[in-house]
C-alpha positions, 0 to 999 in steps of 0.5 A: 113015306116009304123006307126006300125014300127014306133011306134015300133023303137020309144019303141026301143029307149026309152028302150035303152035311159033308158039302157044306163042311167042305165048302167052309173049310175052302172059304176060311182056307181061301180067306186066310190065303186073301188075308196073308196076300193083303198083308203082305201088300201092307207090309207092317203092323203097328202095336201098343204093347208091352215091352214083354211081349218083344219076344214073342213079337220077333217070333213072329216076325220070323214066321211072317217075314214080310210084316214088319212089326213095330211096337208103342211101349205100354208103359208110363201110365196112360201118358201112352194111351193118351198120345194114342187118343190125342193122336186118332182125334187128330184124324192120325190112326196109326195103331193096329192091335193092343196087347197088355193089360185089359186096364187101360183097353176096357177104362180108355180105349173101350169107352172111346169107341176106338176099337173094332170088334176082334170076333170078325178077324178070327180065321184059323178054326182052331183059334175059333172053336172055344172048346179048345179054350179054357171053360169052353169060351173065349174070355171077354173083358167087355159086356158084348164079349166082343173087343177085349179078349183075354189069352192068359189065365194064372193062379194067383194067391194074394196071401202066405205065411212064414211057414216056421211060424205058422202051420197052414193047417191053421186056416180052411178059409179066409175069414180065418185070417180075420181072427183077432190073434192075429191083428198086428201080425201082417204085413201087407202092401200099401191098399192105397197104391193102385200099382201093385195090389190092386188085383188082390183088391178086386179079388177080394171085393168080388169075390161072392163068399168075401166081398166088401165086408170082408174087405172092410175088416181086413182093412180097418180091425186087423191093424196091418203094417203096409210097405211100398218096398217089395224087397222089405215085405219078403225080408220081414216075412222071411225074419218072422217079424210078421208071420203072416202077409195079404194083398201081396202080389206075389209075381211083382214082389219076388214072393215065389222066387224068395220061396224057390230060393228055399226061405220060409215062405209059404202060399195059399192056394185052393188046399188051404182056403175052401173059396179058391184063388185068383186066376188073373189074365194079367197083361195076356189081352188082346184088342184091335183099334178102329181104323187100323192101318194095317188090317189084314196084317193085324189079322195075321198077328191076332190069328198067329198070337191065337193059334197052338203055336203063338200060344206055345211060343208066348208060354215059352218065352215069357219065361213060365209067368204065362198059362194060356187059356188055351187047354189043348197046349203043353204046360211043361214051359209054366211056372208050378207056382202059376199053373192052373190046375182045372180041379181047384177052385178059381175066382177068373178077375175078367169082365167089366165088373171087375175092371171098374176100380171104384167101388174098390177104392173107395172102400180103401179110402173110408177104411183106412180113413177109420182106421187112421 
């Protein structure tokens, strides 16, 4: 080939590069026009959300005035999600998107074949490109990393000390909690109530540097004191009556707010234990039912919630319990307590392997059983 040709293919490929670039960038503008004339033709979409992200919702609807946003609160156990299912076998589909814990969309929905894959509904590039996302990747709940897809990441440690007490220089790992000076001397919420403490139980189980034997001697040699009560775990840590507290989640039981009112409570975090902390997605996840009534406004909201704009509204409004998994976002609205920051080490609690609570369990019930 001689140099003239190819010099020549080499401006032919540029200027086609530079077509087909165009021309995606005229069908996503043109999909998004088709998908937000649609929705408001639909005029409305249906959510089983939290009631925590009532909010976040009126935002949106002030963006998009002619989608009526209505809302089943994702309360009351799974009495909710049952209606759902009592209702879609009676041939009712009433609901569009999901948006709370990945618990009852991967243990209920999931396994009933009642949500659509969320991957086909995104539009926005910016809300597609995973580099703009934390680790480089959307964050699914489900093997096919498809239908439950997780917006939030916060750190979480599930074990403190009062810091009149205990100096956290004691202590470089977790094993180190397991030393027998300190049985009897920690408090902990009660390991066989799911709501609560679970997530400091999976944390722990899934860990690959702790596992179930680490478990199991939490549970069953270092004589813990459980409570149902949050407000009586921080008074006990406060006083010093126990100096030392696990499987305590601190953003239920007021453990950070005790701390910024200046009490002598203190958290492990990456610094204290070379195995890192939890980054939990909480209720930050978000799924699209099958036979949505609404689709193309379900697909306004998803793209919105998505976007750096949802984003930045969700982390503004909730009041600084939120870090988005999105990194190409301000992070002045998070909590310091709840910032990740990308340095430490973080166990993600996502993907099907750790919403299955059964090996958990049962590993609470034989080890409380032998301890008993």
């Amino acid at each position: 080939m001689s140099r003239r040709s190819a010099v020549f293919l080499c401006f032919l490929l540029m200027f086609w590069q530079r077509g087909m670039a165009a021309g995606a960038e005229e069908s996503w503008q043109a999909q998004w026009t088709k998908t937000l004339q649609a929705a408001g033709q639909e005029g409305e979409v249906v959510l089983y959300a939290s009631e925590s992200n009532d909010g976040v919702l009126r935002e949106f609807q002030k963006q998009y005035p002619g989608i009526k946003v209505s809302y089943v609160a994702a309360s009351g156990g799974g009495s909710s999600a049952a209606r759902i299912l009592s209702e879609r076998r009676a041939g009712k589909y009433l609901v569009d998107i999901y948006i709370s814990g990945a618990g009852t969309a991967y243990g209920t929905f999931y396994p009933n074949k009642a949500l659509d894959p969320i991957k086909p509904t995104l539009i926005l590039p910016e809300v597609i490109d995973e580099s703009r996302w934390w680790s480089g990747r959307h964050i699914y709940h489900d093997k096919e990393r498809s239908y439950i897809l997780a917006f939030n990441g916060v750190a979480q440690s599930y074990f403190g000390y009062n810091n009149r007490v205990i100096s956290p220089r004691q202590f470089r790992s977790y094993w180190d909690l397991l030393d027998p000076k300190w049985k009897g001397k920690m408090v902990s919420y009660d390991p066989t109530m799911r709501s609560g403490v679970i997530i400091g139980l999976q944390f722990v189980y899934h860990h690959p540097k702790l596992g179930p034997e680490f478990l199991r001697r939490l549970l069953s040699e270092m004589d813990l004191t459980v409570s149902r009560d949050d407000r009586q775990i921080v008074d006990w840590l406060a006083v010093g009556k126990f100096p030392l507290y696990g499987l305590v989640p601190p953003d239920r039981s007021g453990i950070y707010e005790a701390k910024r009112q200046g009490l002598p409570i203190g958290v492990f975090d990456s610094a204290n234990f070379r195995e890192g902390i939890a980054l939990s997605p909480g209720g930050g996840n978000i799924a699209l039912f099958s036979r949505a009534p609404h689709p193309n406004a379900a697909k306004v909201l998803i793209n919105w919630l998505l976007s750096q704009a949802g984003q930045i509204t969700y982390q503004k409004l909730r009041r600084g319990d939120i870090d988005s998994l999105r990194i190409d976002i301000p992070k002045d609205d998070v909590a310091p307590e709840v910032r990740r920051n990308e340095r430490e080490n973080y166990l993600l609690l996502a993907g099907p392997g750790f919403i299955d609570l059964e090996p958990v369990q049962k590993i609470v019930q034989e080890s409380w059983r032998r301890k008993r």
